[in-house]
C-alpha positions as CSV (number, residue, x, y, z in Angstrom):
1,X,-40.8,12.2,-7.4
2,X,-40.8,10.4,-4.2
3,X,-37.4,7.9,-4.4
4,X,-35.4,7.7,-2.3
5,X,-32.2,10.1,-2.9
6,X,-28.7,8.6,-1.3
7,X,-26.5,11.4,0.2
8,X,-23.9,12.3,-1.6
9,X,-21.8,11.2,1.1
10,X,-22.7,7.9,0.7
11,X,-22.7,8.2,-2.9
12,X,-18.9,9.0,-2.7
13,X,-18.3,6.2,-0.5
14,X,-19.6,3.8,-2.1
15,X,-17.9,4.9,-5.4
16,X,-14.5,5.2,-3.7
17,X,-15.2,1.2,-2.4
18,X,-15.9,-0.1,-5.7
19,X,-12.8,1.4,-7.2
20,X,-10.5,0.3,-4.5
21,X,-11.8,-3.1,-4.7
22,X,-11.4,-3.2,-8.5
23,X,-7.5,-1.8,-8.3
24,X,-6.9,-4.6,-5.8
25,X,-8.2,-7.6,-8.2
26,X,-5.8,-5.2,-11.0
27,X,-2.7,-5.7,-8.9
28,X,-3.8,-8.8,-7.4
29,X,-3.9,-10.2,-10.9
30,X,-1.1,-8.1,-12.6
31,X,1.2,-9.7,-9.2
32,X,0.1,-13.0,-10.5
33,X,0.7,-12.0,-14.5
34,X,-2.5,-12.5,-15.3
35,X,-2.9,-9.1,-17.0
36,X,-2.4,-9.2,-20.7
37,X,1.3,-7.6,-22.1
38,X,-0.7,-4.2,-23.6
39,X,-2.5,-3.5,-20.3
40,X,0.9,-3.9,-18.6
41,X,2.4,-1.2,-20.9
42,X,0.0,0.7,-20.1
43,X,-0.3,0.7,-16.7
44,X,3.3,1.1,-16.9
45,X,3.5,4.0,-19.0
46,X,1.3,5.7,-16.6
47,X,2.9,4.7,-13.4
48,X,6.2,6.9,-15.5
49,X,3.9,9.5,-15.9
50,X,2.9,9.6,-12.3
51,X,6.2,9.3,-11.1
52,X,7.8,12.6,-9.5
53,X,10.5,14.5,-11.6
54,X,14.2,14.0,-10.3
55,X,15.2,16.8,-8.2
56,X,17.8,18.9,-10.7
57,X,20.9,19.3,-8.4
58,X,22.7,23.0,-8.5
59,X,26.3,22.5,-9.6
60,X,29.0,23.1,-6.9
């Protein structure tokens, strides 16, 4: 087996770039409303999911 083998380094990179470039043509298209209404519930729903817990204040 003599192909080449790409570092996985580089394999990482590269993975990382293609995802960022695909969740900028997401937003870019969801800012424009291009996205249809069940995608936008669900990237909703998981933007609630991802959202921190409200700090529970001690009563005084």
């Amino acid at each position: 087996m003599n192909a080449a083998v790409i570092p996985r380094a580089q394999a990482i990179a590269n993975a990382r770039r293609a995802l960022d470039r695909a969740r900028a043509r997401r937003d870019a298209d969801r800012a424009a409303g291009r996205l249809a209404p069940e995608a936008e519930l669900i990237l909703r729903r998981l933007e609630r999911q991802q959202a921190p817990a409200p700090a529970h204040r001690a009563a005084a």
